[in-house]
N, C-alpha and C positions, 0 to 999 in steps of 0.2 A: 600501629593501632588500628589506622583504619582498615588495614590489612586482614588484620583477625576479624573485624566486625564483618566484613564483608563474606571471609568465611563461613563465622556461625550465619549470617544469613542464609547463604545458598544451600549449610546444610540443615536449617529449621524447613526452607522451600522444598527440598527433595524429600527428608523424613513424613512432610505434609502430606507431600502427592502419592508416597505410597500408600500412607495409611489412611487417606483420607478419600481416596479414587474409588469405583466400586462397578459392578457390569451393570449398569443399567438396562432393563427390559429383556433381560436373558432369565430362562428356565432352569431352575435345576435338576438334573439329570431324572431324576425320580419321577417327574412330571412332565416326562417327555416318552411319546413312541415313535420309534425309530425302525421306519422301513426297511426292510430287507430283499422284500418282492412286490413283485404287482404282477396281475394274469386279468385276462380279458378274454370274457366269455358273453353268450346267447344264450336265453330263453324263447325258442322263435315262436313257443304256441303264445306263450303272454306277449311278443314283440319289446323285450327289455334288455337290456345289457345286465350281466351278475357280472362284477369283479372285484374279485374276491385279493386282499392286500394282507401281509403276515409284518409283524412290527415285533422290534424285537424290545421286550420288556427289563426292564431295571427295576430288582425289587431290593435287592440289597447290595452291597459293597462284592460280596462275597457270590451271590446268587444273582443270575439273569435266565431269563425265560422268553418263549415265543407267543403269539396267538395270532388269530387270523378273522380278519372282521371283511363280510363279503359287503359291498355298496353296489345298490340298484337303480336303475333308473333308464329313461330315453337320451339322455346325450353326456359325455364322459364327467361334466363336471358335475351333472346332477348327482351323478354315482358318489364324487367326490364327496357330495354333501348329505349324499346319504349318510357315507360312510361316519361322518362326523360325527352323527346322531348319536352313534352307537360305539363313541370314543371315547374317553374319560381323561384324556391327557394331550397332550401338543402333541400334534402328526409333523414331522421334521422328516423333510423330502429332500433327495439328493444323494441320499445315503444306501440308495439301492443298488442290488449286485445281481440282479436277475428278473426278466420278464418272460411271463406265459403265457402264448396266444393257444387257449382251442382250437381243434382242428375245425369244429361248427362256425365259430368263430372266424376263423380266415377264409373258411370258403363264403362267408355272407360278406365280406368286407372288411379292409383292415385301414381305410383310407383316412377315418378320424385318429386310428391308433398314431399311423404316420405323423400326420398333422400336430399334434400333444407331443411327440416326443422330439418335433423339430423347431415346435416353438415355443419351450418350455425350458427355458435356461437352467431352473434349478433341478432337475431332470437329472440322471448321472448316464449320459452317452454311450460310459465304458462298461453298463453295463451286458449281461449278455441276455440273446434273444433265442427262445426255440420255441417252438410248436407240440402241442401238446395233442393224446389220444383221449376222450375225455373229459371232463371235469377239469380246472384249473385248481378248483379248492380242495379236491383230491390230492391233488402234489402237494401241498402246501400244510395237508393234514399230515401227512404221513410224519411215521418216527424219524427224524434224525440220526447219522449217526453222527453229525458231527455238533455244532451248537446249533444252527435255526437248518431247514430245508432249503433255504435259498443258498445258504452258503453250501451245502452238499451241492445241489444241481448248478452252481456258478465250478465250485471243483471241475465238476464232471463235463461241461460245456468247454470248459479253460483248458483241459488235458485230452479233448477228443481227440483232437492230431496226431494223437501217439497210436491211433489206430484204424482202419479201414481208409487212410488216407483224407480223414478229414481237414478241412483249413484250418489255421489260425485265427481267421478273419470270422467268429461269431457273435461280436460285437452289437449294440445299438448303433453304435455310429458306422459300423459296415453294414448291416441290414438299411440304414438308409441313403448311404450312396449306390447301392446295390438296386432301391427305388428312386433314384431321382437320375442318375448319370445313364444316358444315352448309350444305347446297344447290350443293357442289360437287364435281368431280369430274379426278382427275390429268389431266394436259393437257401432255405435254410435247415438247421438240423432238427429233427422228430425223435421223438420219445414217447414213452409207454410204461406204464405199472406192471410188471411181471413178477411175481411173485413176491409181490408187496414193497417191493424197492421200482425207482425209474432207473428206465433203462435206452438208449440210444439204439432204433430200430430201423435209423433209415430217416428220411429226408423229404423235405416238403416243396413243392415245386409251385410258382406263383404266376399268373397272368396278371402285371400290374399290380394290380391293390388285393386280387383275389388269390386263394391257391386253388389249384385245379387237380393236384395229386399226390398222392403219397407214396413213394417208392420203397423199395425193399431195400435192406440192407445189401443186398449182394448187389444189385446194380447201383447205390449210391457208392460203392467202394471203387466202382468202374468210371463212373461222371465224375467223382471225385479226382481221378487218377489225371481226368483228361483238361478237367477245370480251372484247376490252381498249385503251385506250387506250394512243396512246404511239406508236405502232409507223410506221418508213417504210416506201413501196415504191413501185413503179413500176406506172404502170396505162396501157395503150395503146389506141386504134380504129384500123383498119388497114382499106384497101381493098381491091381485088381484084391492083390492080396492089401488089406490095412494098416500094415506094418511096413510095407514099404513103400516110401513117400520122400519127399524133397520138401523144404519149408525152408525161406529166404526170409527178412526183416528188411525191408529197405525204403528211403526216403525217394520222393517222386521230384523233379524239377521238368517244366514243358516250356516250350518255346514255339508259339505260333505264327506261321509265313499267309499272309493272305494275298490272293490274288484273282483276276478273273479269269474265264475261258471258256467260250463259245457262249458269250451274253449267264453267263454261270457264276458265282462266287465259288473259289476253291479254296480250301484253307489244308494246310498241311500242316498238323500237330505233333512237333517233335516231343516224346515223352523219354526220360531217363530214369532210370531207377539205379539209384545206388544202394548195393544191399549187403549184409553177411549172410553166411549159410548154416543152418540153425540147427538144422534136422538134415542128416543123410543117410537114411540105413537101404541105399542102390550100391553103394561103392563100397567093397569088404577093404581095398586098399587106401595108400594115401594120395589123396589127390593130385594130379598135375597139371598144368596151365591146358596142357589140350581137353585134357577131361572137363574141367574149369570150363573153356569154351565152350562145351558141347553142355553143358549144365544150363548153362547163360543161353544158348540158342534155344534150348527146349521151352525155356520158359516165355522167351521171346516171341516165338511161336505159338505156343497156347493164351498168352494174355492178347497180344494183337489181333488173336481170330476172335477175342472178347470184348474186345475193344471195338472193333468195325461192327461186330454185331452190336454193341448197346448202343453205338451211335445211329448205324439205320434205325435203329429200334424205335431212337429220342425223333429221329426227322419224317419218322411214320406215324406214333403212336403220341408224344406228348403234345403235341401242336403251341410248344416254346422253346426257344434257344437256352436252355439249361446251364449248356457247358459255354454259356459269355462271348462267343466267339463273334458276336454283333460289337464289340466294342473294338475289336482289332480292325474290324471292316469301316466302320465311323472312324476311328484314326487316320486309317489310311484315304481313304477318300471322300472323308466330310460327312459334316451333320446333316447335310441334304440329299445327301446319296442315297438315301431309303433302304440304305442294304442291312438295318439293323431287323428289317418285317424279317417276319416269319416264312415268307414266300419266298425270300433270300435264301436262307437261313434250308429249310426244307428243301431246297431244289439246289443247294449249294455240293460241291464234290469235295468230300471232306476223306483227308488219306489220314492215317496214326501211322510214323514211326516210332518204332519201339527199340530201347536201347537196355539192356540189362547188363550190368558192371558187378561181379561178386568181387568185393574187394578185400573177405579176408574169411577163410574157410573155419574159423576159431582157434580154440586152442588144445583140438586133441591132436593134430597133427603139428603144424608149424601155423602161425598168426599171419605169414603173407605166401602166398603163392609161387612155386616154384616152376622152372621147366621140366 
């Protein structure tokens, strides 16, 4: 008897605490806006920050929508508080998947930007970061194709590497070990409105907290190449006629040796490409491992003479170690060594070995390579 009593107690106690429990101090969904982006822009004639944020709306069960409320002011939270002004719902942070720095923007300073997104826990790290041509609230206006513009340019940010060799690594939380960790220097991806969509144009290049330049697509595919591991793209040789040409798809892995010589930093960057071959209208027959060879050395040959020229190019003309190679030299012989300056760096003898592997010619002939 006292067995049963004891039962119905424990279950009047649990029937209680379901139905009787409830969220206290929480929103419902309706009455909430929900970040998707944030961009951070200048006004330099008025001396103000615009930054302009896109929140994604809940209007029914069935319907959701975007909109985009710019916040102004002189220091980022004032922006915050502007922005509130002209808010009608709970701003719910953390849930963003994309930031946009102007390029006016980063060349006036980006060192409060830093600062806010390093000591701001409910901040989402993983989101991603690039540099904009432009207006921030420009991106942010634009049609969707997919549900908000943050979630297209977080797409488009996230699957860059599938082409010209871009990294993996375009994160918040890589943009700032990329400004905090010794012998390196911000390095990030650039975009552009072209014919009414963004589009990935090339790459922004940073002195500390500042950027100092904007590179082209065709030499960001080359600093990419020499940079970081990881990265695909497409690499052609083409003749005079247009129609016949070589086109290769292949993934880049490097490996750098640093060392000194004659009071000099040298660094010798092993680069690999593994690749298939895509396009071949040079060879009427089917390929053999010599031909093969002689495919692989051509190409070897033209990207390495590309190679050594964009790197002179970077130790003449950009006056920053672009391609990271200050942090192998700090590894190897310390944070005191000063070998991560620019003066290192610039006056360093830097060799590119190039290695090309066509490992599978497709499948109009055979899928692997014969003698």
């Amino acid at each position: 008897m006292n067995l049963l009593k004891k039962i119905k107690a424990s279950i009047i106690i649990i029937i209680s605490c379901i139905f009787l429990c409830s969220c206290y101090d929480e929103e419902p969904i309706e009455n909430l806006s929900i970040v998707t982006g944030f961009g951070y822009d200048i006004e330099k004639n008025d001396m103000k920050f615009v930054d302009p944020a896109e929140f994604l709306v809940i209007k029914t069960k069935e319907e959701a929508g975007s909109m985009v409320l710019v916040g102004e002011g002189s220091t980022m939270y004032s922006i915050v508080e502007n922005r509130v002004t002209k808010q009608s719902k709970t701003i719910i942070f953390g849930t963003e998947i994309v930031y946009i720095i102007s390029e006016e923007r980063a060349k006036f300073g980006i060192k409060d930007v830093v600062d806010d997104l390093l000591r701001s826990p409910e901040l989402n790290i993983n989101a991603m970061i690039v540099i904009c041509k432009g207006k921030c609230e420009d991106y942010f206006s634009l049609k969707p194709e997919t549900g908000t513009m943050s979630e297209q340019l977080f797409e488009m940010l996230k699957f860059s590497y599938e082409g010209n060799f871009y990294s993996k690594n375009n994160s918040v939380n890589d943009f700032l070990l990329m400004y905090h960790q010794q012998g390196r220097q911000v390095y990030l991806p650039y975009i552009e409105i072209i014919n009414g969509k963004p589009q990935l144009t090339g790459a922004a290049v940073f002195n500390k907290d500042k950027m100092i330049k904007k590179i082209s697509l065709k030499d960001t595919k080359l600093i990419n190449l020499l940079r970081s591991s990881g990265g695909e793209g497409y690499i052609y040789i083409s003749l005079d006629n247009p129609l016949k040409y070589l086109d290769i798809q292949g993934e880049n892995k490097i490996k750098v040796k640093v060392s000194t010589e004659d009071n000099h930093l040298k660094y010798d960057i092993f680069v690999n490409i593994s690749a298939d071959l895509k396009i071949d209208t040079l060879y009427e027959k089917e390929l053999t491992r010599k031909q093969i060879s002689k495919i692989e050395k051509l190409f070897e040959d033209k990207l390495q003479k590309d190679l050594n020229k964009e790197v002179k190019k970077i130790q003449e003309e950009y006056g920053v170690d672009c391609l990271d190679l200050g942090k192998y030299a700090i590894a190897k012989y310390g944070r005191d060594s000063g070998y991560d300056s620019y003066k290192y760096f610039s006056s360093a003898y830097i060799n590119v070995h190039l290695k090309v592997n066509i490992k599978s010619i497709g499948r109009i002939y055979r899928s692997h390579i014969e003698d």
